[in-house]
ZAMARDREN-850568 format. One record per residue (C-alpha): residue number from 1; residue in three letters; x, y, z. Coordinates in nm, 3 decimals, decimal comma, always signed. Each point is the difference from the previous one (the first is absolute). Layout:
! ZAMARDREN-850568
{rec NUM; ALA; {X; Y; Z}}
...
***
This chain:
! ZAMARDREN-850568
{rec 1; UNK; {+8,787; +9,778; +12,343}}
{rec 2; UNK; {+0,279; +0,056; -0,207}}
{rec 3; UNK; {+0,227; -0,312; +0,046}}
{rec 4; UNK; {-0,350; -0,191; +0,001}}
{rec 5; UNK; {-0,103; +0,128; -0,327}}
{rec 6; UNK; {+0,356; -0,075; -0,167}}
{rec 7; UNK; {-0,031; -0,327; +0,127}}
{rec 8; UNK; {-0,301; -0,078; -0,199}}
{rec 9; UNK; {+0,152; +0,183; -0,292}}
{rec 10; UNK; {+0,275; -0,280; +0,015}}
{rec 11; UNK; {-0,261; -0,244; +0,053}}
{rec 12; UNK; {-0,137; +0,105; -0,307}}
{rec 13; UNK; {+0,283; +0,006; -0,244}}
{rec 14; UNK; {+0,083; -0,354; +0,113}}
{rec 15; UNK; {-0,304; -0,160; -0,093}}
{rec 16; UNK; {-0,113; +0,200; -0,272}}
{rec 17; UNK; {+0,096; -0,253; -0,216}}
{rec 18; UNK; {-0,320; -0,256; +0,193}}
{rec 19; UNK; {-0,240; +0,327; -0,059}}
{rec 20; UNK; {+0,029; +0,032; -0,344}}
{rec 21; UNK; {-0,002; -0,378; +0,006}}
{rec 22; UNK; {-0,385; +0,068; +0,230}}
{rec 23; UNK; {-0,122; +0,238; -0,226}}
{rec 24; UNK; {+0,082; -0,231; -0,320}}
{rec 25; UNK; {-0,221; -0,275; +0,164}}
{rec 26; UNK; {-0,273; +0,170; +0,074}}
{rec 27; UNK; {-0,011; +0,117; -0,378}}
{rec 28; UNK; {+0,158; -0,301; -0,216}}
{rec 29; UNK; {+0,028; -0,306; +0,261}}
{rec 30; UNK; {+0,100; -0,216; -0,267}}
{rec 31; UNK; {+0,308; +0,194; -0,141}}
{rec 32; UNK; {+0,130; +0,057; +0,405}}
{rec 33; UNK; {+0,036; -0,368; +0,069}}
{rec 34; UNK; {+0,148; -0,107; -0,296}}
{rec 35; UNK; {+0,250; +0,281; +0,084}}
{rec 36; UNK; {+0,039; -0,134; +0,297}}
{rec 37; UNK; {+0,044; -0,349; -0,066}}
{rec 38; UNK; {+0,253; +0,086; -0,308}}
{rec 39; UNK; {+0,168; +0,162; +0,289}}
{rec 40; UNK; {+0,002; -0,239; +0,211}}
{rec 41; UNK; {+0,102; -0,215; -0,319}}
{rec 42; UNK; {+0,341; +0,180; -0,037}}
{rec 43; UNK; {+0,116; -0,029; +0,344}}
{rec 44; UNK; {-0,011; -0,389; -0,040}}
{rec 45; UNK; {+0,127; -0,013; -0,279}}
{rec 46; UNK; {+0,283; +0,253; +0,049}}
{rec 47; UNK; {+0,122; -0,295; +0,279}}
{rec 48; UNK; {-0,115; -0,039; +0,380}}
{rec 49; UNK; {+0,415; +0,042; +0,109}}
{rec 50; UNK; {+0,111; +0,305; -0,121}}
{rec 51; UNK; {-0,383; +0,173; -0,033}}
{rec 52; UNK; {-0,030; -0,115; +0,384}}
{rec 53; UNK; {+0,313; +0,228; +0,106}}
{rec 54; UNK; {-0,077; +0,252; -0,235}}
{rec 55; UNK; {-0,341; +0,065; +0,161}}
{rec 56; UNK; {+0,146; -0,047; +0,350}}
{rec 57; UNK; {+0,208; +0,285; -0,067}}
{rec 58; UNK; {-0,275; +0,204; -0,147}}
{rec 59; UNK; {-0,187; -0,108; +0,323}}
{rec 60; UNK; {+0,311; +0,106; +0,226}}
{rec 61; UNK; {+0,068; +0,255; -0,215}}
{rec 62; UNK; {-0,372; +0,150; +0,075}}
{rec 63; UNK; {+0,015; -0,035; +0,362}}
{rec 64; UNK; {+0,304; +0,159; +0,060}}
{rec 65; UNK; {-0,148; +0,313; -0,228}}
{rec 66; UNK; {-0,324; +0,023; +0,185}}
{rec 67; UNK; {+0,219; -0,009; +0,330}}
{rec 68; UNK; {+0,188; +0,257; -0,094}}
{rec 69; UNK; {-0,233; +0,260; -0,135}}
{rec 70; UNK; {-0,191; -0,013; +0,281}}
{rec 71; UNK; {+0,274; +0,065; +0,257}}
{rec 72; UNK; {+0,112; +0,280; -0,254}}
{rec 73; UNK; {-0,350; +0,147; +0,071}}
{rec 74; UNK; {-0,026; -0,065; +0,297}}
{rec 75; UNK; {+0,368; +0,150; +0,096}}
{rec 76; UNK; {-0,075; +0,343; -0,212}}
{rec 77; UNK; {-0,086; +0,303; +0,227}}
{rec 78; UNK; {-0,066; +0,383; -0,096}}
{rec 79; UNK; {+0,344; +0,124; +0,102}}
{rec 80; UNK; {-0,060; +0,331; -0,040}}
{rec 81; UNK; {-0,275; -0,041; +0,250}}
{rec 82; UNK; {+0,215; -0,166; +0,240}}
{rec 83; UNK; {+0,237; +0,243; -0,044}}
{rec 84; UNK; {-0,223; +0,270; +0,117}}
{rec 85; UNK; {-0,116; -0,167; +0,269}}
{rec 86; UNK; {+0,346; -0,092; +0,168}}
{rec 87; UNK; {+0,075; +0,397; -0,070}}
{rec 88; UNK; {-0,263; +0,079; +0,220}}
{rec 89; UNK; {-0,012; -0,280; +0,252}}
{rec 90; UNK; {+0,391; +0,136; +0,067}}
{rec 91; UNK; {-0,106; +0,363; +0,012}}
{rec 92; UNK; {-0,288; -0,045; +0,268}}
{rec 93; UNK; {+0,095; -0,291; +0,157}}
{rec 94; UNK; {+0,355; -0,120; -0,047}}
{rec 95; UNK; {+0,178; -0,308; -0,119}}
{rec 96; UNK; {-0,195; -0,220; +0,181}}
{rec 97; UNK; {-0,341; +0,124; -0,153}}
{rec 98; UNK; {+0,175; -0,056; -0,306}}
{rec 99; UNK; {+0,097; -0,351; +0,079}}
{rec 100; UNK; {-0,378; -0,039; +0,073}}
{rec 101; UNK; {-0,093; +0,127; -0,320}}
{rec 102; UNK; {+0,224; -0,238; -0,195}}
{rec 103; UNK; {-0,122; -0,366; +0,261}}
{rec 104; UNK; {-0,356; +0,109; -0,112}}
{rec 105; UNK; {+0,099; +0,005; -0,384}}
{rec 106; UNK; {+0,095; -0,291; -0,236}}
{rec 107; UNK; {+0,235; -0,073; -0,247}}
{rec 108; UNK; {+0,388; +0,021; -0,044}}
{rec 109; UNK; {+0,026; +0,388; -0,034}}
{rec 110; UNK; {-0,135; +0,027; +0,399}}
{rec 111; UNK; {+0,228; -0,323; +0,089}}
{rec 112; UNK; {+0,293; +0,259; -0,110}}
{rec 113; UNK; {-0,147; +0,270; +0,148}}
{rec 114; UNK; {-0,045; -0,156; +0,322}}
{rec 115; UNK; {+0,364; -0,110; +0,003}}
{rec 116; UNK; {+0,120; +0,359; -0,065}}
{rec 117; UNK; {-0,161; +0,166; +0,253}}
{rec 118; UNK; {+0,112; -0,302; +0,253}}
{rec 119; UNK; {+0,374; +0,111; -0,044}}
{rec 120; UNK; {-0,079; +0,388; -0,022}}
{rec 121; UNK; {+0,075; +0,046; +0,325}}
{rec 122; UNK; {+0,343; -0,101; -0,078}}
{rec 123; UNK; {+0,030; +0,263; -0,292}}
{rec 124; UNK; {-0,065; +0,017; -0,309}}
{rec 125; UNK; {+0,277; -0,213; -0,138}}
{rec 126; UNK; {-0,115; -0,306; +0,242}}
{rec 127; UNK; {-0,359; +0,049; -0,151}}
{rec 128; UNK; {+0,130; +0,049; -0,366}}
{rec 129; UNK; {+0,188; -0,349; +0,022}}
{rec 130; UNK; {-0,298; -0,171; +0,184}}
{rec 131; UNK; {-0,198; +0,108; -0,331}}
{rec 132; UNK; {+0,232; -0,111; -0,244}}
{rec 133; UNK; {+0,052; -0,310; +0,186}}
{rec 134; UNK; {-0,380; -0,086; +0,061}}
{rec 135; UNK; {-0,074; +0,103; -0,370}}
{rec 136; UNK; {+0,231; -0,253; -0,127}}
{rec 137; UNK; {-0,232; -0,277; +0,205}}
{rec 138; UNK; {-0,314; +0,156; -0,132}}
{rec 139; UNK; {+0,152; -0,012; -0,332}}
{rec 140; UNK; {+0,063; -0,413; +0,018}}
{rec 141; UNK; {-0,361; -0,043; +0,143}}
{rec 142; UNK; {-0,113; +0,187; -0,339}}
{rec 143; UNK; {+0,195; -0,213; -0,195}}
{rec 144; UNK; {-0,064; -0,320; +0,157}}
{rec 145; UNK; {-0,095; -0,323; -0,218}}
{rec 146; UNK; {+0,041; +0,204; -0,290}}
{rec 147; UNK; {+0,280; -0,157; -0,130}}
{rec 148; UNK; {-0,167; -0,346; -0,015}}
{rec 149; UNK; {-0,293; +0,152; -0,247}}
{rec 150; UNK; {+0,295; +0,102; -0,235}}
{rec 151; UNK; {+0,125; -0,355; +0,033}}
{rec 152; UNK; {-0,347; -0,128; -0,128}}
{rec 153; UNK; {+0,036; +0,272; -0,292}}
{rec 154; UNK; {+0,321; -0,155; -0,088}}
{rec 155; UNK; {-0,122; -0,365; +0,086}}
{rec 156; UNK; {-0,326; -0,030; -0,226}}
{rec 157; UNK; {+0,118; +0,091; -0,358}}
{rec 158; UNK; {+0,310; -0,216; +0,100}}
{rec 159; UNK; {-0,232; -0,273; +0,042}}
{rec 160; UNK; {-0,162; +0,035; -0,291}}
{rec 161; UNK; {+0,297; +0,015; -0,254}}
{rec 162; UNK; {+0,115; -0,298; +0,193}}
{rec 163; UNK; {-0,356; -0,199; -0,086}}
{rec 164; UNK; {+0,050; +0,139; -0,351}}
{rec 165; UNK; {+0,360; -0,179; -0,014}}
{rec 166; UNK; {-0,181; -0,322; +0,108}}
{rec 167; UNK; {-0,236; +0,035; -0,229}}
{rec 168; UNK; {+0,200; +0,009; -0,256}}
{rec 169; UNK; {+0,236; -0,241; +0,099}}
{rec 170; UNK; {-0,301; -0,232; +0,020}}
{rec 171; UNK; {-0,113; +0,103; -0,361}}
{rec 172; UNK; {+0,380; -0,100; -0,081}}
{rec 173; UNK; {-0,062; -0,335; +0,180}}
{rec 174; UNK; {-0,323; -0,090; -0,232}}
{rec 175; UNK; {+0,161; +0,102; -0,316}}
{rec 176; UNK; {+0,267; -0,250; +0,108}}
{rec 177; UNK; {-0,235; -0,313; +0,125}}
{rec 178; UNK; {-0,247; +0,114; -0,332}}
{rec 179; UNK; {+0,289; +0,028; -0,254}}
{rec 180; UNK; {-0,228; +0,263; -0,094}}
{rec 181; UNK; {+0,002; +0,412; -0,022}}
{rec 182; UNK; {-0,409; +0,011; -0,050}}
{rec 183; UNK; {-0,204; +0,278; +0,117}}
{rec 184; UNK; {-0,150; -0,255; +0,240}}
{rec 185; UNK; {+0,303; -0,111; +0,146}}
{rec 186; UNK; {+0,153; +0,272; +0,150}}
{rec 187; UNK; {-0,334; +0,170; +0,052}}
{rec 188; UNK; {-0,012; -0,119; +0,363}}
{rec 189; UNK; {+0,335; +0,146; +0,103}}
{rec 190; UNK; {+0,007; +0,306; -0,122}}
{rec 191; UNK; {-0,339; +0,025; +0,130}}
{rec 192; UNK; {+0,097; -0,044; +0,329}}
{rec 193; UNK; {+0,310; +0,247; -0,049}}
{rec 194; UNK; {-0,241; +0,276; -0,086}}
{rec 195; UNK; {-0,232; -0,030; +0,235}}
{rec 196; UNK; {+0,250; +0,004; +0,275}}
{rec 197; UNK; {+0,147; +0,312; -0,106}}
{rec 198; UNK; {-0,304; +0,176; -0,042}}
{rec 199; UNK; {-0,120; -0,109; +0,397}}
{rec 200; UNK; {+0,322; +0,120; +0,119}}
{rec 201; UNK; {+0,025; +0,330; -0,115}}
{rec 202; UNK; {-0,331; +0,121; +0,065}}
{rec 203; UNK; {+0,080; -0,138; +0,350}}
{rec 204; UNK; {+0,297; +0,244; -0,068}}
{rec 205; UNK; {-0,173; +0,249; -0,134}}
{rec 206; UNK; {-0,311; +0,055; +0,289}}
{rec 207; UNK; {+0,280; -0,024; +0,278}}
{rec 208; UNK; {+0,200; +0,245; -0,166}}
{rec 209; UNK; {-0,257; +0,242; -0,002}}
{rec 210; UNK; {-0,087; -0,004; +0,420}}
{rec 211; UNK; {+0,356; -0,034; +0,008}}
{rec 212; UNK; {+0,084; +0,353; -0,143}}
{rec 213; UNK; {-0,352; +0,108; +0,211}}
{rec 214; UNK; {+0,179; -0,085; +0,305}}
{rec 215; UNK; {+0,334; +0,147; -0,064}}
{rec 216; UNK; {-0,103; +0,356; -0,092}}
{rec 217; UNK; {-0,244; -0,033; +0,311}}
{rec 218; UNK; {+0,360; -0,065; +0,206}}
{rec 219; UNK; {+0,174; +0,281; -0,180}}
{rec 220; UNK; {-0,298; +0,216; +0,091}}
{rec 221; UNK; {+0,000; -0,046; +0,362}}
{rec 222; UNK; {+0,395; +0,030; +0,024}}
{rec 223; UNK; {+0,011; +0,311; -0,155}}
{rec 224; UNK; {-0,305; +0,093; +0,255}}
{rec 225; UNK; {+0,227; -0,137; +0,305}}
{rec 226; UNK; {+0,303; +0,230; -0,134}}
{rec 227; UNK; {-0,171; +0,272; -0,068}}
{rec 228; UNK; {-0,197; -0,023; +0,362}}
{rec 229; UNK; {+0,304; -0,069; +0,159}}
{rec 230; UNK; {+0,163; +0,302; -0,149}}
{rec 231; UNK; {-0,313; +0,200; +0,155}}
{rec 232; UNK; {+0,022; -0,132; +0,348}}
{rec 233; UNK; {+0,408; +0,069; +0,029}}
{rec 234; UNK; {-0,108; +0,407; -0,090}}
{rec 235; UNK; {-0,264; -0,048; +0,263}}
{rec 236; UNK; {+0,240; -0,112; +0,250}}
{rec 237; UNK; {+0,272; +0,297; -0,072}}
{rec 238; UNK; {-0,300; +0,218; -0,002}}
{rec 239; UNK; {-0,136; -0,032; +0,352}}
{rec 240; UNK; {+0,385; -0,087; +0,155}}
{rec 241; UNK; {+0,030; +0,354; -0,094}}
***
């Protein structure tokens, strides 16, 4: 119930944006259409090229995000429970109850755990290693595709300084074919400049924040996996005793 309800909560945040949007209908239809169409306006006009790849990456971006948060939640486990539990799985039944324990539990922490206790007959060094070793896996499977949403981050505002540079090169090029430095001129350009800016960073902006989400959510569950690991290598020395 958990993971389902912070699914929806995600779900929520995304499109919050369209529900305000709803609710602004249903009360002033008038004002949310022409909001939408002077929306829809500024994309044009900010240039099909570099808006198109700006909201690809947005798009991409998004995906990648979504992907991510829900393996985070879906990879987070009550260590402290599991804890317990392989304590006394090894104290009534042995290793191999605690093996059992860990194959009917998900997530990365019982991956490790599993992995430990499959080298613990071969001491506590062999299962020490096997946990440092197997953590480093989990630890890349946490991490994966992360790096490509921080490429987006960069990617988008990048984009848009580089429509703002055309822009105004173009407002350069109609000062030059007008002979003129009017208003009206250069208007176009630096139109186009601005708009392009402002698309890419709140591309930036939005991915930024899941991107921070996610990160802490990685840091959480490492320290989790350390700390559990920690727990599990006393257990061991405990009943070798």
């Amino acid at each position: 119930m958990k993971k389902v309800f912070t699914i929806f909560t995600i779900t929520g945040v995304m499109f919050l944006g369209a529900t305000q949007s709803t609710f602004a209908q249903a009360a002033e239809a008038v004002e949310s259409e022409s909001f939408h169409q002077v929306l829809k306006q500024r994309f044009i006009e900010g240039g099909p090229f570099f808006m198109g790849i700006v909201l690809v990456a947005l798009i991409l971006g998004l995906a990648i995000a979504i992907e991510r948060i829900i393996y985070l939640n879906m990879a987070t486990t009550n260590t402290k429970k599991l804890v317990t539990g392989i304590e006394e799985a090894i104290e009534s039944g042995g290793v191999e109850a605690a093996k059992e324990v860990c194959r009917n539990t998900k997530g990365p922490v019982a991956s490790i755990f599993y992995q430990g206790l499959d080298r613990a007959d071969e001491g506590i060094e062999a299962a020490e290693k096997a946990i440092i070793g197997y953590g480093g896996v989990q630890m890349g499977l946490l991490e994966k595709n992360i790096s490509w949403l921080s490429l987006f981050i960069a990617l988008a505002p990048m984009l848009g300084f580089m429509g703002t540079v055309i822009g105004m090169i173009g407002a350069f090029d109609s000062i030059q074919q007008a002979g003129d430095i009017s208003p009206t001129v250069v208007a176009g350009g630096i139109k186009v400049a601005l708009l392009t800016t402002v698309f890419g960073l709140v591309v930036a902006i939005i991915l930024q924040v899941f991107y921070n989400y996610i990160i802490s959510k990685v840091d959480g569950i490492v320290n989790d996996m350390e700390d559990a690991s920690i727990s599990l290598i006393d257990i061991l020395v405990k009943n070798k005793k």
